[in-house]
VOGU-3710 file (C-alpha; in Angstrom, 3 decimals, decimal comma):
1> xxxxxxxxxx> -41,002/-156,724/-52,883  -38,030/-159,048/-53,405  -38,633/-162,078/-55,586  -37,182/-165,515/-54,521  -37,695/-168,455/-53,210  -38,741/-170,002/-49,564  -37,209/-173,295/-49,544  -38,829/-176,327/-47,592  -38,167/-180,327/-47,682  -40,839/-182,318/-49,117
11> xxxxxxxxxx> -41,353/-185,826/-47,862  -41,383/-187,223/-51,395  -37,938/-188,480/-52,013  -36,311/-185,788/-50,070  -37,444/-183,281/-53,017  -36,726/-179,796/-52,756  -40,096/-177,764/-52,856  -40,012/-173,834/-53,219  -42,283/-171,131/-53,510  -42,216/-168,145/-55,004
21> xxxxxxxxxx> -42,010/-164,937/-53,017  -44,279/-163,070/-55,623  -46,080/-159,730/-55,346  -49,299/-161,749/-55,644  -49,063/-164,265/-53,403  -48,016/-161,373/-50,763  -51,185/-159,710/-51,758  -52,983/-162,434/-51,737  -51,975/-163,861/-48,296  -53,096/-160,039/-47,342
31> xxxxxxxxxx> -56,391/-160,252/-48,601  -56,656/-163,507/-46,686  -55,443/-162,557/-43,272  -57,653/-159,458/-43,652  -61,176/-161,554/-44,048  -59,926/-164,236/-40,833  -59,328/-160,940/-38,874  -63,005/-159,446/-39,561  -64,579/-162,701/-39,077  -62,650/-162,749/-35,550
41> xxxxxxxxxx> -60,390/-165,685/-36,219  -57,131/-166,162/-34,628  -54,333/-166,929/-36,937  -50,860/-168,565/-36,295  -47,853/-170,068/-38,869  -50,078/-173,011/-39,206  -52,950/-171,928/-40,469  -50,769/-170,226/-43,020  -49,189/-173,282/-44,115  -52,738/-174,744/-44,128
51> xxxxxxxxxx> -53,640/-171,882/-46,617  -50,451/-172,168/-48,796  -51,050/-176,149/-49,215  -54,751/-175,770/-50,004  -54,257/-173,184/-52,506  -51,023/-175,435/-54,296  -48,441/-172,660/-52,781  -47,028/-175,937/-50,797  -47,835/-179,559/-51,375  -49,491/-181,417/-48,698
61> xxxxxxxxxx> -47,306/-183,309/-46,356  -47,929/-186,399/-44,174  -43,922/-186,464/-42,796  -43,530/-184,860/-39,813  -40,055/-183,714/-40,337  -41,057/-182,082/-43,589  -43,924/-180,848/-42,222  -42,172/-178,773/-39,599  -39,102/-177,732/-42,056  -42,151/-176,272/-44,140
71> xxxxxxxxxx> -43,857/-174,267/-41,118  -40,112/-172,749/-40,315  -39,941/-171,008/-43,975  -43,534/-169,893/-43,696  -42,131/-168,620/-40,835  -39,704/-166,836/-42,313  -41,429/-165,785/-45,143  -44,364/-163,766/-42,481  -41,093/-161,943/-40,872  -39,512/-160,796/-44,359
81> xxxxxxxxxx> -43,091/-159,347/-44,822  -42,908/-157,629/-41,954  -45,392/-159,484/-39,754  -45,231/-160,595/-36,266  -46,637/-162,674/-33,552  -48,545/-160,219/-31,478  -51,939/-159,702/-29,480  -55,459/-158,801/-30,620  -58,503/-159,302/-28,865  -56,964/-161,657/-26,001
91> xxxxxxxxxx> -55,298/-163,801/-28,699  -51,608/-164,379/-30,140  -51,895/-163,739/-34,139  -49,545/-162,930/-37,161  -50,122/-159,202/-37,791  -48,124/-156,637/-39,829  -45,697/-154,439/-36,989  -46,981/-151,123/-36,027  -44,128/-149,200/-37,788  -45,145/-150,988/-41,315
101> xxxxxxxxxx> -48,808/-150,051/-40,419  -47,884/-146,543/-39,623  -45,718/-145,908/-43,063  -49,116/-147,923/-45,110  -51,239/-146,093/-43,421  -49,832/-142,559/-43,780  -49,065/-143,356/-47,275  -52,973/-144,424/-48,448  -54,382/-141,273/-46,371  -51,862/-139,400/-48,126
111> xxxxxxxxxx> -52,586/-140,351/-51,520  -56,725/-139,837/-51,093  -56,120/-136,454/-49,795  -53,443/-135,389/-53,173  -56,812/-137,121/-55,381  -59,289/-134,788/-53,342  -56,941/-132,009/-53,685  -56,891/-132,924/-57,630  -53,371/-133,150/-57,728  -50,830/-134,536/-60,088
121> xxxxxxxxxx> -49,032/-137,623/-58,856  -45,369/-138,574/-60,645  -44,435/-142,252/-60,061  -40,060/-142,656/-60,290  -38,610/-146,114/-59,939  -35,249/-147,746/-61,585  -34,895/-151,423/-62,881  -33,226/-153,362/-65,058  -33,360/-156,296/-68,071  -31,075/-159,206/-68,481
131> xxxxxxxxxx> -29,554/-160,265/-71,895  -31,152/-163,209/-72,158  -34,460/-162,428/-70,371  -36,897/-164,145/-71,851  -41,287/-164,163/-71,093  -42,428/-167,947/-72,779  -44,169/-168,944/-70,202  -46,942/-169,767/-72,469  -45,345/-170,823/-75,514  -46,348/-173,747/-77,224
141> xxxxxxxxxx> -44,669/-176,962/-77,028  -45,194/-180,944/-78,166  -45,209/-182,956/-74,744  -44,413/-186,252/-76,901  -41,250/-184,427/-78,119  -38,341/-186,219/-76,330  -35,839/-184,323/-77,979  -32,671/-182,426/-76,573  -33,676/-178,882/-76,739  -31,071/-176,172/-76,162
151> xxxxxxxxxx> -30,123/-175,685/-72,507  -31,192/-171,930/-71,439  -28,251/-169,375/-71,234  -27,238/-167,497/-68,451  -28,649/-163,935/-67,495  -25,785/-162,390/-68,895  -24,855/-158,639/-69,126  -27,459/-156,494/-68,029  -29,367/-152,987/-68,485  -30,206/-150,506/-66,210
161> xxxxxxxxxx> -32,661/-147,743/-66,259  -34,605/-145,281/-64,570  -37,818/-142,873/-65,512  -40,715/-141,759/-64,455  -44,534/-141,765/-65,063  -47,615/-138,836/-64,750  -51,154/-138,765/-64,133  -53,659/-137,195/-65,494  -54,476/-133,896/-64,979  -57,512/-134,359/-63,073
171> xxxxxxxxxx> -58,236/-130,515/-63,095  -59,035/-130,827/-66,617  -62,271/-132,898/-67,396  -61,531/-135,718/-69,373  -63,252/-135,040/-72,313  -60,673/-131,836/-72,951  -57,682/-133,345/-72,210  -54,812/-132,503/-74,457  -51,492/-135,061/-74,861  -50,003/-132,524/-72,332
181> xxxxxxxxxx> -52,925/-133,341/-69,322  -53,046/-137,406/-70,374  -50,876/-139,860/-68,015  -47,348/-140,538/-70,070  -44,163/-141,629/-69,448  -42,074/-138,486/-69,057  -39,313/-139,406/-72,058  -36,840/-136,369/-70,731  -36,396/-138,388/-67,623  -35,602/-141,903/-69,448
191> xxxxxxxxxx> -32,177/-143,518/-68,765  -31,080/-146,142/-69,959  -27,414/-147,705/-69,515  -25,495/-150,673/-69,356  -24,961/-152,085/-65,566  -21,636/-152,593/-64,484  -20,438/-149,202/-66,938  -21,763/-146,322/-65,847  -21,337/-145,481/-62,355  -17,972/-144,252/-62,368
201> xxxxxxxxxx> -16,705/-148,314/-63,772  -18,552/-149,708/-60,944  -18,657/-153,467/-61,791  -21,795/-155,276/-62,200  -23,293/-155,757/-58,447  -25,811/-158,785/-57,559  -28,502/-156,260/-56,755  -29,168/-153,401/-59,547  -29,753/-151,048/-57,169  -25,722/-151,263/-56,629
211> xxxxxxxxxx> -25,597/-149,052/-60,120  -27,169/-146,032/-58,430  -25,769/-143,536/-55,968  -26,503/-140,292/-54,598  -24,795/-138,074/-56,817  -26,548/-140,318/-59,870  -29,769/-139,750/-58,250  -29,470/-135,791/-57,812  -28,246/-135,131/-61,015  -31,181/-137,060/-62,563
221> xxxxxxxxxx> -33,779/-135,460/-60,411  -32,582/-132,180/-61,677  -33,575/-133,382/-64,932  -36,881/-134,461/-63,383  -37,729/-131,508/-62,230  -36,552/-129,302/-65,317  -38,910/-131,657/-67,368  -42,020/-130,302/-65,148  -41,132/-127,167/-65,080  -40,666/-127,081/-68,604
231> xxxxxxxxxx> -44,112/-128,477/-69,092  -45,673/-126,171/-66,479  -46,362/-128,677/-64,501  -46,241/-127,675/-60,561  -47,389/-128,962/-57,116  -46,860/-132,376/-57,558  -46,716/-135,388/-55,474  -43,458/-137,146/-56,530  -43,944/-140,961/-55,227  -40,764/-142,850/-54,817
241> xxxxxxxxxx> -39,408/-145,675/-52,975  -37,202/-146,241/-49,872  -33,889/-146,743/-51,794  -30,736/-145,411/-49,585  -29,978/-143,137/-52,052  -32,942/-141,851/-52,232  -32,587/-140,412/-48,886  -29,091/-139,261/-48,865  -28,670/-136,438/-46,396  -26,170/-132,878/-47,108
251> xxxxxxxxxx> -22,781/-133,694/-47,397  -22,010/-131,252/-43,770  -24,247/-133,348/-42,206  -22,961/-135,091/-39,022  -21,737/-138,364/-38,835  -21,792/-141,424/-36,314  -18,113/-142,050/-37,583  -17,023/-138,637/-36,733  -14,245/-137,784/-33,835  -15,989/-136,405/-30,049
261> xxxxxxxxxx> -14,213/-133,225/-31,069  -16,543/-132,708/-34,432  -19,176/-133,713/-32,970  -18,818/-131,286/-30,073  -18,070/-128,548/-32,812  -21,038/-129,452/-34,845  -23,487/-129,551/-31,174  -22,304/-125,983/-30,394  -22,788/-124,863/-34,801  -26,293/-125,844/-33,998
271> xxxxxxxxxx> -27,171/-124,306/-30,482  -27,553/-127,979/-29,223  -26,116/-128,219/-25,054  -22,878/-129,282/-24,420  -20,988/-129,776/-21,293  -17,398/-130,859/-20,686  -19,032/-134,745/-19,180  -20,413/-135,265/-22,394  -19,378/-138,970/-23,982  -18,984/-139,095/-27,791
281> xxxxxxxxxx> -22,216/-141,378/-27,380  -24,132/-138,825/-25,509  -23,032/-136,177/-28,293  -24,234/-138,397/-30,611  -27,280/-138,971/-29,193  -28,186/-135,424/-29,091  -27,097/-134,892/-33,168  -29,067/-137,644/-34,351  -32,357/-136,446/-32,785  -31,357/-132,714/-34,102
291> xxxxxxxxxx> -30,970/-134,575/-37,401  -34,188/-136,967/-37,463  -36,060/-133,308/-37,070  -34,124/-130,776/-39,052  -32,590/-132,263/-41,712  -34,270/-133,306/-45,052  -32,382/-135,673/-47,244  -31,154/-133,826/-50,390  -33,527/-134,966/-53,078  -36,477/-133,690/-50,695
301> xxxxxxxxxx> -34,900/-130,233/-50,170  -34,815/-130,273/-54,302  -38,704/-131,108/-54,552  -39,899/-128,587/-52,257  -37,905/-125,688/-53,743  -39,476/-126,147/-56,679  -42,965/-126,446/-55,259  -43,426/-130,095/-55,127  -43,650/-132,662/-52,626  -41,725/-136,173/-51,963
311> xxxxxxxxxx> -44,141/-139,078/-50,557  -42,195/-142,616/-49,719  -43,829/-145,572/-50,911  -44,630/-148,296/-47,303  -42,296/-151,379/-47,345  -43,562/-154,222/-48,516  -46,051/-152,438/-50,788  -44,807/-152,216/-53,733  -48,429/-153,135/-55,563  -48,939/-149,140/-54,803
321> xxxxxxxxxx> -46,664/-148,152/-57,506  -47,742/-148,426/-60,862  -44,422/-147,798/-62,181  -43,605/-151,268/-61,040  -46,500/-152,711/-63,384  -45,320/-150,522/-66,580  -41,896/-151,776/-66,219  -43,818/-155,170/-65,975  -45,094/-154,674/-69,823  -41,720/-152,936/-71,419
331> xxxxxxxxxx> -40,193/-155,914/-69,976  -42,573/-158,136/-71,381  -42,681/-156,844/-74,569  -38,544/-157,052/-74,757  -38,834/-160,573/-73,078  -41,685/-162,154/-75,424  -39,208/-161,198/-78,771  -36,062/-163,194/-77,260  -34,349/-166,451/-78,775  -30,908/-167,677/-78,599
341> xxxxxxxxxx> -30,127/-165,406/-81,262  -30,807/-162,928/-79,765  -27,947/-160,469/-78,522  -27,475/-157,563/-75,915  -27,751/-154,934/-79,455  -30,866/-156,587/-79,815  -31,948/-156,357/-76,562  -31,529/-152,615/-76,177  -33,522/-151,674/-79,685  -36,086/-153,589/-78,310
351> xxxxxxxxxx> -36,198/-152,131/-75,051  -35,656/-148,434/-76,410  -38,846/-149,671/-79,176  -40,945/-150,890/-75,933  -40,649/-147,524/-74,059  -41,058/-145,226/-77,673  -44,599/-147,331/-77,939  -45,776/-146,998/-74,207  -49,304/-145,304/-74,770  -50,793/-143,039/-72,302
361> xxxxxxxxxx> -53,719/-145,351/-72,205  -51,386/-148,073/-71,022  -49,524/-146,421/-68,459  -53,124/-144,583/-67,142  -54,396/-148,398/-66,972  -51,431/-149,219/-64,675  -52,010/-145,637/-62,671  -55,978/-147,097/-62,318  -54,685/-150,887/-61,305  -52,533/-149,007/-58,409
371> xxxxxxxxxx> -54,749/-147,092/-57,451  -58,238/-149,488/-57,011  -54,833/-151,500/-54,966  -54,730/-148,731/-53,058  -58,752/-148,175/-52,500  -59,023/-151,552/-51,559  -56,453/-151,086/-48,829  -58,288/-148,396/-47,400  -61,522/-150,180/-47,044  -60,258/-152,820/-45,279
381> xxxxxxxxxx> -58,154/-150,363/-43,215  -61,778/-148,610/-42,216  -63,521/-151,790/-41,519  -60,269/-153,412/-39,026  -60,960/-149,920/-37,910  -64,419/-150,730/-36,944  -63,653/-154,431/-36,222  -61,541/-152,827/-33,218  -63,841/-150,415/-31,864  -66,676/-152,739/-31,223
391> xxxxxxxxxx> -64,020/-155,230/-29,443  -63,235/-152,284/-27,586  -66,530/-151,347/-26,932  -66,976/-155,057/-25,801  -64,182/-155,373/-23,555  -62,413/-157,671/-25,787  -58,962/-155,760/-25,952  -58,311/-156,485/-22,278  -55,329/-159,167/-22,188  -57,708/-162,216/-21,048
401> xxxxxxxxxx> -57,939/-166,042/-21,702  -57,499/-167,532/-25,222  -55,664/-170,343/-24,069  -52,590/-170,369/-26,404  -52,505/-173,976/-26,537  -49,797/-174,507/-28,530  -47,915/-176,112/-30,354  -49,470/-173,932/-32,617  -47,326/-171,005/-31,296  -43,968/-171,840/-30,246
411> xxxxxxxxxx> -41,197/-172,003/-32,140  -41,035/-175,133/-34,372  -38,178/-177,479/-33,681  -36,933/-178,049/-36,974  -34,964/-181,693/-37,144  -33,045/-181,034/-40,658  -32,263/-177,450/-39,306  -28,772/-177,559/-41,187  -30,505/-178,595/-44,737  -33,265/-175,308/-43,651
421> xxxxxxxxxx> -31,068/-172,824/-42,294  -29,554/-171,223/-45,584  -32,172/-172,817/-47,975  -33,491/-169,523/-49,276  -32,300/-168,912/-53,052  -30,733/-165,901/-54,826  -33,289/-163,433/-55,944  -34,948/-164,165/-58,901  -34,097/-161,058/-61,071  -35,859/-161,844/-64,084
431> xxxxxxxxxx> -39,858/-162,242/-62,546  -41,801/-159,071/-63,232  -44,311/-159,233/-60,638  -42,345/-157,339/-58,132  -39,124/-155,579/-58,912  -37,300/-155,614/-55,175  -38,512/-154,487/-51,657  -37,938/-151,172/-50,207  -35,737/-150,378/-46,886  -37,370/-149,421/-44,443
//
């Protein structure tokens, strides 16, 4: 998901208090929700605020002002999550939107179905490492020491790179697994390069997803799938996120931008209708549908030829890709070495020694830690699923009462709305808990 900040006003001196979009607080906010929803309990922005400032997310606050500037970025923070006010049993609650639900859903029933059919599941992600990244958080320091340290340097020049991960064979019992049936980074398919240099002189962008493209992508998922044939490896599930570029369609495929007489040209190429009333937006239309069914985006078509299949990871689940927890530890281990000496030489040694020591014990440990994730989402997908059938059974579905009191539920005036309105911060690049949020 994408790290930052949601920025509130305390009532202490005016302060400034943020907190962290993490991956664990999303999950954690998610486990939450999920045991108020069994037990039957509605669930509004304030009870989430009430959860955030009893776990030490959010201070408490006695100003009303403050109080109500802090509900609006809870607010905000449920939408970027993809959760919305809706109705369930009778009652207005926060719950994830039915598209999100459909793309989780589909995803975990996916996955259980490639483990029953004992298949091999390849994990592909890209990120990046600052210069002066640095993991200290639990360094030791003298709190009587009043002296000036060194102020912290900038993020500096970056690195970007891009691999991807194996399971285990799990046709192959355990006990007489060779290196070749172990979970492993796949080296053939590491790439590593400095942002900013690489994509055709691209400069460096904001978001390091800006030093990818299509024709990057294809080129290295050629290599990707050379490296498993190569290894014998076939049928595969290759799991990968929701990146644009990941889902770049054929070049002759049909454009919004294009002129009514292409598209009328390109309608007629296909056997769609077309009549001489037809508006550009009509044509359209009728192309994008042909499209959304037909057409598979490039790196798909590549899979399937060579007798594997592409699975998108849901938005806003990022905790499902265990790729995102090994670049957690190479990033760690390059992060826990750094001091102001340090310099962007340095930086890549350490990062190319990091990925040269990844054991397949260590990146099966982060397969296992996605996965349980992933079993745990299930369960509580089954038991909603029963949680909904009895209210149905019961009647309870049927829009009735619940008085919706409330305050509770309508939208919070916020007093210091121009101190609120752009208060969220850059993303912070440099956390490891999440690397950035897919597009949906």
């Amino acid at each position: 998901m994408a790290e930052g900040y949601c920025t509130c006003l305390a009532d202490d001196d005016n302060a400034t208090t943020k907190f962290k979009r993490t991956e664990a607080l999303r999950v954690k906010l998610q486990n939450w929700l999920y045991e108020r929803t069994v037990k039957g309990n509605r669930t509004v922005a304030k009870d989430v605020l009430g959860f955030f400032c009893s776990s030490g997310v959010l201070p408490m606050y006695s100003d009303p002002t403050s109080k109500a500037n802090a509900l609006r970025a809870v607010q905000r923070y449920l939408e970027s999550l993809g959760y919305e006010r809706g109705q369930r049993g009778g009652c207005t609650t926060y719950m994830e939107k039915e598209e999100v639900l459909i793309k989780r859903d589909a995803y975990i029933t996916q996955m259980i179905k490639a483990r029953q059919q004992r298949r091999r599941i390849v994990y592909l992600d890209e990120s990046y490492i600052h210069h002066h990244y640095r993991r200290h958080d639990e360094s030791l320091y003298d709190p009587g020491d009043n002296r000036l340290l060194p102020k912290q340097k900038h993020k500096g020049r970056r690195f970007c790179f891009i691999a991807a991960i194996i399971s285990s064979d799990p046709a192959v019992p355990e006990a007489e697994r060779s290196e070749e049936h172990r979970a492993q980074l796949l080296p053939e398919t590491l790439d590593i390069f400095e942002g900013g240099k690489k994509q055709s002189g691209k400069a460096q962008t904001k978001d390091y997803h800006g030093m990818f493209d299509s024709a990057y992508f294809e080129r290295w998922m050629q290599t990707l799938l050379a490296t498993l044939d190569a290894r014998g490896i076939k049928n595969t599930i290759i799991v990968m996120d929701n990146a644009k570029y990941h889902k770049s369609l054929p070049a002759d495929t049909p454009k919004q931008s294009w002129k009514k007489a292409a598209m009328v040209e390109a309608c007629t190429a296909r056997g769609l209708p077309v009549s001489d009333t037809d508006t550009r937006a009509l044509l359209w239309a009728r192309l994008r549908d042909h499209i959304a069914q037909t057409v598979k985006p490039v790196v798909v078509q590549m899979a399937e030829d060579a007798g594997h299949e592409v699975l998108w990871t849901p938005p806003h689940y990022s905790d499902l890709q265990p790729i995102e927890i090994v670049w957690a530890n190479v990033k760690g281990d390059v992060g826990r070495q750094y001091n102001y000496d340090t310099t962007f030489k340095d930086v890549r040694q350490r990062l190319d020694e990091a990925f040269a020591t990844l054991t397949p014990k260590t990146v099966e440990g982060c397969i296992a830690k996605a996965n349980a994730r992933l079993d745990e989402l299930y369960r509580q997908i089954t038991s909603l699923d029963e949680v909904d059938e009895e209210a149905i059974d019961d009647g309870v579905f049927d829009d009735e009462q619940c008085d919706d009191d409330d305050e509770n539920m309508e939208e919070v005036d916020v007093v210091n709305e121009d101190k609120d309105k752009d208060s969220d911060e850059d993303s912070d690049e440099d956390d490891d808990e999440g690397e950035h949020e897919d597009e949906d």
